[in-house]
GUDRENNU-629379 format. One record per atom (N, C-alpha, C): residue number from 1; atom name; residue in three letters; z negated, x, y negated. Coordinates in Angstrom, 2 decimals, padded with zeros to 5 digits. Layout:
BEGIN
     n   atom   res         w         u         v
   NUM     CA   ala         Z         X         Y
...
! end
This chain:
BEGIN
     n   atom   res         w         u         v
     1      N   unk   -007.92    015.30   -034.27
     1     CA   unk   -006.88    015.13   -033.30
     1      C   unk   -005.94    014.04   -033.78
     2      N   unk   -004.89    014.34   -033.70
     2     CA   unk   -003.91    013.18   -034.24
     2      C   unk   -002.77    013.54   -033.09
     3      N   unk   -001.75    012.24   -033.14
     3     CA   unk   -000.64    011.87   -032.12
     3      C   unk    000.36    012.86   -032.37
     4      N   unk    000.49    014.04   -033.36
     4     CA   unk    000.92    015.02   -033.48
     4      C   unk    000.50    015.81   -032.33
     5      N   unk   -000.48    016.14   -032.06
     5     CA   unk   -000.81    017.04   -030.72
     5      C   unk   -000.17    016.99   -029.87
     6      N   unk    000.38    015.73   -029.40
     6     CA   unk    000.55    015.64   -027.89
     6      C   unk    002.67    015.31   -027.96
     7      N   unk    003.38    015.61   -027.01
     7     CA   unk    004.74    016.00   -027.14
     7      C   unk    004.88    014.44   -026.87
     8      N   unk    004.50    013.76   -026.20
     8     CA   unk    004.50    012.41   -025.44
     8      C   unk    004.17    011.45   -026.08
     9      N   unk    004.53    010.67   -026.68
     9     CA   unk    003.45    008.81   -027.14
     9      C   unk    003.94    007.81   -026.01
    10      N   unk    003.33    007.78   -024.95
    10     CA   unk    004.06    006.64   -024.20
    10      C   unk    003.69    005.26   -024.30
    11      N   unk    004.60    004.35   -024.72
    11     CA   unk    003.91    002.94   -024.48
    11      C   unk    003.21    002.08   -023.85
    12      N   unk    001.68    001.45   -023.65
    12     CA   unk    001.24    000.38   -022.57
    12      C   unk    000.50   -000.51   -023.33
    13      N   unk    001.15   -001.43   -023.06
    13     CA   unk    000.63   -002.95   -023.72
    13      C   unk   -000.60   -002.89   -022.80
    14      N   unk   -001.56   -003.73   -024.11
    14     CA   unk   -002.90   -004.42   -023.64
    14      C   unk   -002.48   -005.95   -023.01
    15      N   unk   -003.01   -005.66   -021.80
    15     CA   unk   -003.05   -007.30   -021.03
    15      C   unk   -004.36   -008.25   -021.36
    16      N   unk   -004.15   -009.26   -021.14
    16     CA   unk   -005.30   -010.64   -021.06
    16      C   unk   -006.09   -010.06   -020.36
    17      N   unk   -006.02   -009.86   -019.15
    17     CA   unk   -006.91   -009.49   -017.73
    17      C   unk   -007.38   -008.33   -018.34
    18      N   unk   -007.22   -007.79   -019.26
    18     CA   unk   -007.74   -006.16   -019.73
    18      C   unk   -009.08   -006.39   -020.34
    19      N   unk   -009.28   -007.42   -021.19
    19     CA   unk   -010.55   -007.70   -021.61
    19      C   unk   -011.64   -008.19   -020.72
    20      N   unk   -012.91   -007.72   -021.42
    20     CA   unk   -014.13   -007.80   -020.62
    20      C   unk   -014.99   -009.28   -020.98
    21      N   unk   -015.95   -009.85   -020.42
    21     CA   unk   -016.66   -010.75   -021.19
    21      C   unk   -017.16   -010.04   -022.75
    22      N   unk   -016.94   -008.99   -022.74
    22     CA   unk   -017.52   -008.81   -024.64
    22      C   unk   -016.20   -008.61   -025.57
    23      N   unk   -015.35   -009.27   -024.94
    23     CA   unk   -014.03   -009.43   -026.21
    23      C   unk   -012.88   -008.03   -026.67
    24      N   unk   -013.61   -006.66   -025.52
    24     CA   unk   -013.27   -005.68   -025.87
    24      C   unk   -012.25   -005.08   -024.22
    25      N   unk   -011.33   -004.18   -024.30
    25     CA   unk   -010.86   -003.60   -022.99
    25      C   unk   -011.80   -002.64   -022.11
    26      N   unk   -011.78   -003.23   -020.85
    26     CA   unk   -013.35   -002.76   -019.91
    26      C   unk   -012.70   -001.22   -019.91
    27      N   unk   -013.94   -000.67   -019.90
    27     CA   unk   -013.85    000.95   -019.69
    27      C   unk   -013.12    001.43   -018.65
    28      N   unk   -013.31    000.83   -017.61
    28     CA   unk   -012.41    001.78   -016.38
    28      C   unk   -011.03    001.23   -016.44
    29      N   unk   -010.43    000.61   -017.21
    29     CA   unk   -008.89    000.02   -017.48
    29      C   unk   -008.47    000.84   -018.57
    30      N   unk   -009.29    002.40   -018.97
    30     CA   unk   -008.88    003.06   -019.75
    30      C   unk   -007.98    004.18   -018.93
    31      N   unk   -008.47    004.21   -017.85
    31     CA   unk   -007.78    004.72   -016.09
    31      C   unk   -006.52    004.50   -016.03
    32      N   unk   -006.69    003.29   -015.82
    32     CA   unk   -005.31    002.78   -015.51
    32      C   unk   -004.09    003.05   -016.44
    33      N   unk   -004.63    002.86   -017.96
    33     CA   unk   -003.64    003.33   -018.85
    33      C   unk   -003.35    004.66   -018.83
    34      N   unk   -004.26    005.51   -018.03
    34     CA   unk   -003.92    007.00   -018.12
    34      C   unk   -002.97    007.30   -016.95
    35      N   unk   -003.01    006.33   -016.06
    35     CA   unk   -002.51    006.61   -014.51
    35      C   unk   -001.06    005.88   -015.04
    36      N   unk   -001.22    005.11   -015.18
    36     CA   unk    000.19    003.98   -016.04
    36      C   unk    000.90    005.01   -016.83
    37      N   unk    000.63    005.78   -017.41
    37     CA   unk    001.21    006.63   -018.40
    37      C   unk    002.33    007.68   -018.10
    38      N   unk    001.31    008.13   -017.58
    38     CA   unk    001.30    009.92   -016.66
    38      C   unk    002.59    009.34   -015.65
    39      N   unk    002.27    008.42   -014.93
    39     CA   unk    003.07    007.80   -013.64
    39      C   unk    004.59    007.70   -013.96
    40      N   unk    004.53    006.78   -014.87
    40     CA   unk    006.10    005.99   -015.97
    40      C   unk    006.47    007.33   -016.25
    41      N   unk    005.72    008.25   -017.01
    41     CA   unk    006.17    009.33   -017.72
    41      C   unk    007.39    009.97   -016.80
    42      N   unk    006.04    010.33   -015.81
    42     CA   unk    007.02    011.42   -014.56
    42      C   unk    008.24    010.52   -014.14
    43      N   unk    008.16    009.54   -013.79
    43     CA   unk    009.55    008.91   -013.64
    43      C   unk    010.75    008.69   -014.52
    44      N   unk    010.37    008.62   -015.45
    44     CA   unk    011.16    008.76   -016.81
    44      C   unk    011.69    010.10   -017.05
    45      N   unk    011.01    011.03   -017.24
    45     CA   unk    011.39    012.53   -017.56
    45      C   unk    011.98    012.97   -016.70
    46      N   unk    011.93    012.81   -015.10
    46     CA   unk    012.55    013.25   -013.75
    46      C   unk    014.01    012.41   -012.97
    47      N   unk    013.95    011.06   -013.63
    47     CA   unk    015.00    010.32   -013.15
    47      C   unk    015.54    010.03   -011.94
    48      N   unk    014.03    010.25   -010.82
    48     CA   unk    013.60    009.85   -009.98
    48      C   unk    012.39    009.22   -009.67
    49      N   unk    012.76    008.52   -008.56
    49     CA   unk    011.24    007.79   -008.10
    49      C   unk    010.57    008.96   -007.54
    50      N   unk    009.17    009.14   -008.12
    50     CA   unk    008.00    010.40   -007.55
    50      C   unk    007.85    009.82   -006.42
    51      N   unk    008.15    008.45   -005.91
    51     CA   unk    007.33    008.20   -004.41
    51      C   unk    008.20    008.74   -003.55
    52      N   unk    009.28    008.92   -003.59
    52     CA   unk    010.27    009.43   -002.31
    52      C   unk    010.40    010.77   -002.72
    53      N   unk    009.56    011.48   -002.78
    53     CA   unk    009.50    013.06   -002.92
    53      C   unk    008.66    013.44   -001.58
    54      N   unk    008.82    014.83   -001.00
    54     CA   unk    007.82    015.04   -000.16
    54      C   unk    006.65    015.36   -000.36
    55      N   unk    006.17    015.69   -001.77
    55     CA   unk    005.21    016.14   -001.93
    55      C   unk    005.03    014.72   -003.00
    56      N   unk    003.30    014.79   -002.83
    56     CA   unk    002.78    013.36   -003.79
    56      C   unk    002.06    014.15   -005.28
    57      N   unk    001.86    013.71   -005.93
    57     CA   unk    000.61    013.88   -007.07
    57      C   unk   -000.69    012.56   -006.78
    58      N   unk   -001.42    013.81   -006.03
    58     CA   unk   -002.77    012.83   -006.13
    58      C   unk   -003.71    012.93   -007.26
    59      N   unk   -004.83    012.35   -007.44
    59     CA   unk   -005.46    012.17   -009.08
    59      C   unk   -006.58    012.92   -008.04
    60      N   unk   -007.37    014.15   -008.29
    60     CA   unk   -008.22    014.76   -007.77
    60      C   unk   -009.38    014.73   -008.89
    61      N   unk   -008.98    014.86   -010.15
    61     CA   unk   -009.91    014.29   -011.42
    61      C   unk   -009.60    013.50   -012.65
    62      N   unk   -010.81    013.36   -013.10
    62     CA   unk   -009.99    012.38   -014.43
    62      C   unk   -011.90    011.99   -015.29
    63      N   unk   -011.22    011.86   -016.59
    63     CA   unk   -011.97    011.75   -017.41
    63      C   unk   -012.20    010.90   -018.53
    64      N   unk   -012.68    010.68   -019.49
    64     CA   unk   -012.91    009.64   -020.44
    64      C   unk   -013.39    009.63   -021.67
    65      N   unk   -013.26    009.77   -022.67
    65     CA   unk   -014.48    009.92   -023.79
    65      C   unk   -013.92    008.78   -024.71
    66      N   unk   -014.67    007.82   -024.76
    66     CA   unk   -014.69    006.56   -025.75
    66      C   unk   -014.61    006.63   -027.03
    67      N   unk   -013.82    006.36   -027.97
    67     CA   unk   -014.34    006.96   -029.43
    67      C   unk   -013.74    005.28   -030.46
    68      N   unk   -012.73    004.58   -029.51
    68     CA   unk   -012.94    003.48   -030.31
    68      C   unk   -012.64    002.21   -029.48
    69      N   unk   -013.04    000.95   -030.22
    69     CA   unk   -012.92   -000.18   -029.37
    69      C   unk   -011.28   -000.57   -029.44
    70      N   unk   -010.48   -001.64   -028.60
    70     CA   unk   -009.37   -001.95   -028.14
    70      C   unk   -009.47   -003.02   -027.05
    71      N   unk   -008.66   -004.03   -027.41
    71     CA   unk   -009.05   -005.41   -027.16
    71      C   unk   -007.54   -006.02   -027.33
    72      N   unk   -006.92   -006.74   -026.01
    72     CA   unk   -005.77   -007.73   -025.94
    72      C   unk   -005.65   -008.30   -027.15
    73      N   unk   -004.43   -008.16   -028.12
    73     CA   unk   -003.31   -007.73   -027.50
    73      C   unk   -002.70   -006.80   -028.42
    74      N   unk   -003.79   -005.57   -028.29
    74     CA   unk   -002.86   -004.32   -028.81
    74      C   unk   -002.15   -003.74   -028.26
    75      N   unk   -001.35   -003.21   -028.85
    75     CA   unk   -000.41   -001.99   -028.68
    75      C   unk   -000.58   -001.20   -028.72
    76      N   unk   -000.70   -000.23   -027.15
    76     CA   unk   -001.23    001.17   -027.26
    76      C   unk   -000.03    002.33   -026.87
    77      N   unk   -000.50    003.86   -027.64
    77     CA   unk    000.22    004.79   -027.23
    77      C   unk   -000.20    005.50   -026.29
    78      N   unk   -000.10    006.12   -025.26
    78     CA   unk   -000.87    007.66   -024.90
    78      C   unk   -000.17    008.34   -024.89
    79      N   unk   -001.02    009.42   -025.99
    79     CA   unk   -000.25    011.02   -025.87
    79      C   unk   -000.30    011.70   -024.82
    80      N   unk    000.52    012.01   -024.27
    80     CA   unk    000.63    013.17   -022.52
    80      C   unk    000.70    014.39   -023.46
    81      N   unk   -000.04    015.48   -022.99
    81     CA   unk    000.45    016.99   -023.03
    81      C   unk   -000.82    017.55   -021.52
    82      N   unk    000.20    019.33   -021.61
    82     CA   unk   -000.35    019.78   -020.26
    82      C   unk   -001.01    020.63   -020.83
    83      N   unk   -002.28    020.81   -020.61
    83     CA   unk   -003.44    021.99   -020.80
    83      C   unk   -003.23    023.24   -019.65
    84      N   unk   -002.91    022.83   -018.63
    84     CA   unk   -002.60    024.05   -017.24
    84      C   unk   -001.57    022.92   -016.39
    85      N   unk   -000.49    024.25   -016.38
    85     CA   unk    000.46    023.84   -015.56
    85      C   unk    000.57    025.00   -014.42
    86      N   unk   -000.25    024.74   -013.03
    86     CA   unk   -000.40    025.81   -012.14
    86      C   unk    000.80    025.35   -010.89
    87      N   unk    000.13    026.12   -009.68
    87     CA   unk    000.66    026.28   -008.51
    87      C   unk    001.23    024.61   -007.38
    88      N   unk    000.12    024.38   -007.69
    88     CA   unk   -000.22    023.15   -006.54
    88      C   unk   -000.49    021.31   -007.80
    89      N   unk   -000.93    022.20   -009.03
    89     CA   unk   -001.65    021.01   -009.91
    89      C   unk   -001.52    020.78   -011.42
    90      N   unk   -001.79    019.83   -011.75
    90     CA   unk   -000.80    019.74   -013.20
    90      C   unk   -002.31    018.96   -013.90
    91      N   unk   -003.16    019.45   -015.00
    91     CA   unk   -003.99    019.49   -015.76
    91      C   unk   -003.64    018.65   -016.97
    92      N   unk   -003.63    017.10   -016.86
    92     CA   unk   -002.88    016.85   -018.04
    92      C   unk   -003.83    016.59   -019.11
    93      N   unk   -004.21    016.66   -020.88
    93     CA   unk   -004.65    015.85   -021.86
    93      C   unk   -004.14    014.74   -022.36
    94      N   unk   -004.90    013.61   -022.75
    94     CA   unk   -004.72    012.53   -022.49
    94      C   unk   -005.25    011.68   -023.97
    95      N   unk   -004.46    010.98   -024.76
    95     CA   unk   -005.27    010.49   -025.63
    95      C   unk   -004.67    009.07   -025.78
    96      N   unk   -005.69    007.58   -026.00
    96     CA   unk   -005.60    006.68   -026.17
    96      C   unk   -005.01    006.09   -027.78
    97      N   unk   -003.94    006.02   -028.22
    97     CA   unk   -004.06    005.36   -029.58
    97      C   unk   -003.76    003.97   -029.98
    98      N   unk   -004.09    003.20   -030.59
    98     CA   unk   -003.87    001.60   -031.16
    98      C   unk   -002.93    001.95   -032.14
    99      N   unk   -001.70    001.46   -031.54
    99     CA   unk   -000.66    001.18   -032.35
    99      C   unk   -000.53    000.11   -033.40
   100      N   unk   -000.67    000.47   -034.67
   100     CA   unk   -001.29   -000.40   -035.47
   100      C   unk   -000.12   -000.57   -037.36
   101      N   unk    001.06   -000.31   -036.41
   101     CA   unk    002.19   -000.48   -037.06
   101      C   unk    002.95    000.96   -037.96
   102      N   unk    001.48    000.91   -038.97
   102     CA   unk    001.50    001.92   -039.97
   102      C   unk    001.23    003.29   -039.34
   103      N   unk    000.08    003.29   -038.76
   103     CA   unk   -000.36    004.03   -038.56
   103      C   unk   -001.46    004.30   -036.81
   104      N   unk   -001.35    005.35   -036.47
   104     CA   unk   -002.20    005.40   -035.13
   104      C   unk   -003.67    005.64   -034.83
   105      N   unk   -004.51    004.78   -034.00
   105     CA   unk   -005.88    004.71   -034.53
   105      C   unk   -006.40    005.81   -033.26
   106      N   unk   -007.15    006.96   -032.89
   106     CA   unk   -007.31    006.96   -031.86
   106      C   unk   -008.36    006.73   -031.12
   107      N   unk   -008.58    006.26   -030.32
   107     CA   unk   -009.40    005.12   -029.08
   107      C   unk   -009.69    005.81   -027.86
   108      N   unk   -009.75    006.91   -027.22
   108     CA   unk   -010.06    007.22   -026.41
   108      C   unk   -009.25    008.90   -025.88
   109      N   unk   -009.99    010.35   -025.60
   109     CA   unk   -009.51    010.57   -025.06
   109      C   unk   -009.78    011.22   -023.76
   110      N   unk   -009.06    012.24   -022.97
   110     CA   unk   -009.15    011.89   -021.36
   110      C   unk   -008.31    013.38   -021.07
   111      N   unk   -008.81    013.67   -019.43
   111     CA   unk   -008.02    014.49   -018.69
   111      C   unk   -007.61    013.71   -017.26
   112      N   unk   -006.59    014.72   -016.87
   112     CA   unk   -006.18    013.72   -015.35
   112      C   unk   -005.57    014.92   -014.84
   113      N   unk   -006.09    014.87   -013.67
   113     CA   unk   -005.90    016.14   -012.37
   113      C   unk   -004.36    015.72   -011.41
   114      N   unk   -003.32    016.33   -011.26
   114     CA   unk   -002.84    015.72   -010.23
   114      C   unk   -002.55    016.82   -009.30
   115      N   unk   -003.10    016.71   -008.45
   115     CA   unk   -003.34    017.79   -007.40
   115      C   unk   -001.44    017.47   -006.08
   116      N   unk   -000.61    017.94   -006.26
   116     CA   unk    000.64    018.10   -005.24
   116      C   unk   -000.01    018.22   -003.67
   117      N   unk    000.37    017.19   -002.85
   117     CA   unk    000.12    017.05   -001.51
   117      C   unk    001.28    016.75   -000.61
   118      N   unk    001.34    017.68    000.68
   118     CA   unk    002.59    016.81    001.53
   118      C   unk    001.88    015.62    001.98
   119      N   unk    003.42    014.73    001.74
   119     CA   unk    002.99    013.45    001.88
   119      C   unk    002.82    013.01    003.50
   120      N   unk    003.17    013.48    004.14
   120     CA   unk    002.71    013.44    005.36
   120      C   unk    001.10    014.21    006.15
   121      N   unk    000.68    015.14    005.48
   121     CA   unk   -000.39    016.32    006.36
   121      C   unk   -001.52    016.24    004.66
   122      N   unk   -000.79    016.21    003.65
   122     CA   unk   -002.13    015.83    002.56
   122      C   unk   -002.50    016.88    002.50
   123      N   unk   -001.80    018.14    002.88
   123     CA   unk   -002.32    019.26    002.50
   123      C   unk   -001.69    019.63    000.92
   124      N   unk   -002.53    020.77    000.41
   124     CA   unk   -001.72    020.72   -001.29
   124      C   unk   -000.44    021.73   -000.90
   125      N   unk    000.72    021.58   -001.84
   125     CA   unk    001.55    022.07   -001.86
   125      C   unk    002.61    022.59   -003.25
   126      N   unk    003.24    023.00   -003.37
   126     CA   unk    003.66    023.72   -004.99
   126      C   unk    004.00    022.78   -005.77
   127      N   unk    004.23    022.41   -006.23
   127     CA   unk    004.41    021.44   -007.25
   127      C   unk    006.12    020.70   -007.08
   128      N   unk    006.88    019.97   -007.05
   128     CA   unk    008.00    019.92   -006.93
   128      C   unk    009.24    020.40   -007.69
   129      N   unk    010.02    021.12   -007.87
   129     CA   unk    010.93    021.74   -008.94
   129      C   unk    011.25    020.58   -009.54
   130      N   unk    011.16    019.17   -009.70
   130     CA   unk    011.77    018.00   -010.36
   130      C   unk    010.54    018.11   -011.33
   131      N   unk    009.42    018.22   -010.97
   131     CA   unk    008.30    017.72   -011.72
   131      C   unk    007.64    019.03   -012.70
   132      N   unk    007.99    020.20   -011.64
   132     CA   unk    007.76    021.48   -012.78
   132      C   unk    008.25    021.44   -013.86
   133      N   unk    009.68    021.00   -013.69
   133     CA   unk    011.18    021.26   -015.00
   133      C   unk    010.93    020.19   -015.65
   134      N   unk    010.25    019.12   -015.49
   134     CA   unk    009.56    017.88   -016.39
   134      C   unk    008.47    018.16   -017.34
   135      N   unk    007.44    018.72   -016.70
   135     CA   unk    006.09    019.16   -017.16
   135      C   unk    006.10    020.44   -018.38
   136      N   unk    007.08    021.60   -017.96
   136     CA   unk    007.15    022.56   -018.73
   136      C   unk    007.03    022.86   -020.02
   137      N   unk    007.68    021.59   -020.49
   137     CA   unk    007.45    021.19   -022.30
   137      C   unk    006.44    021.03   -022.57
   138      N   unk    005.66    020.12   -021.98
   138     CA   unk    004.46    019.57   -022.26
   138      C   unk    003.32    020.68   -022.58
   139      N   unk    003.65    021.86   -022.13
   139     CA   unk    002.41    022.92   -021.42
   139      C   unk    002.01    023.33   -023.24
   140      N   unk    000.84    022.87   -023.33
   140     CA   unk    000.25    023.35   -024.49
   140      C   unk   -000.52    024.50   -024.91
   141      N   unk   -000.80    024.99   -023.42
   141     CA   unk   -001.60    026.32   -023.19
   141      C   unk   -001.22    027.31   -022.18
   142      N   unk   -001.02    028.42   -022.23
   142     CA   unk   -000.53    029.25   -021.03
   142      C   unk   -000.86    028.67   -019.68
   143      N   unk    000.35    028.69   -018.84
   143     CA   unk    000.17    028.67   -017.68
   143      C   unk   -000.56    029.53   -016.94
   144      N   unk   -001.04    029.15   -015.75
   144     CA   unk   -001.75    029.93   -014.89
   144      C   unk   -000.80    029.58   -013.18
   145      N   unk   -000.69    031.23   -012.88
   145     CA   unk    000.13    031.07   -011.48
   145      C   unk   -000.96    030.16   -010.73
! end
């Protein structure tokens, strides 16, 4: 797997507060860089704020697989691409890399569920035409209605 795969490298600096007592970035702050990512992304690609939409993207799943260590104060990429781009939910792949000037190391990778909800009733709902016409590129594998 290399940073070729994925259409996306988005930038997130490693913070101080990111490290653990063992000198390394704590595992569940591998989350956050995925939620940090995905989040910036959609706002970036859409050129709107996702929060004043009627419909939300909630995180219904999400995943992790560790493959290298990363520790303040690297420079990380994550590759975004979409594995299923459906009705109500957007299936994203997710990979951690250490930006390491020359070259990209990769450190972790991941899925993330975002399930479309009205933001009022939290029931699921279609996806938003801002965020479909965002996502579309990304789709690395046939869609599913």
């Amino acid at each position: 797997m290399s940073d070729l795969d994925y259409p996306v490298l988005w930038p997130v600096p490693t913070r101080w507060a990111d490290n653990d007592h063992y000198g390394h970035v704590n595992n569940v702050t591998y989350y956050s860089y995925f939620d940090t990512a995905v989040n910036a992304w959609l706002i970036h690609a859409t050129g709107t704020d996702i929060r004043d939409l009627p419909a939300i993207g909630v995180v219904a799943q999400t995943s992790c697989t560790f493959i290298g260590s990363i520790s303040f104060p690297d420079q990380l990429l994550v590759g975004i691409r979409i594995a299923r781009l459906g009705n109500s939910s957007i299936n994203y792949d997710l990979a951690i890399f250490r930006d390491n000037g020359d070259s990209l190391d990769l450190a972790a990778t991941g899925t993330f569920v975002h399930v479309y909800v009205d933001d009022a009733t939290r029931k699921p709902v279609p996806i938003p035409p801002v965020i479909r016409a965002a996502a579309e590129p990304l789709v690395v594998t046939a869609a599913e209605p």
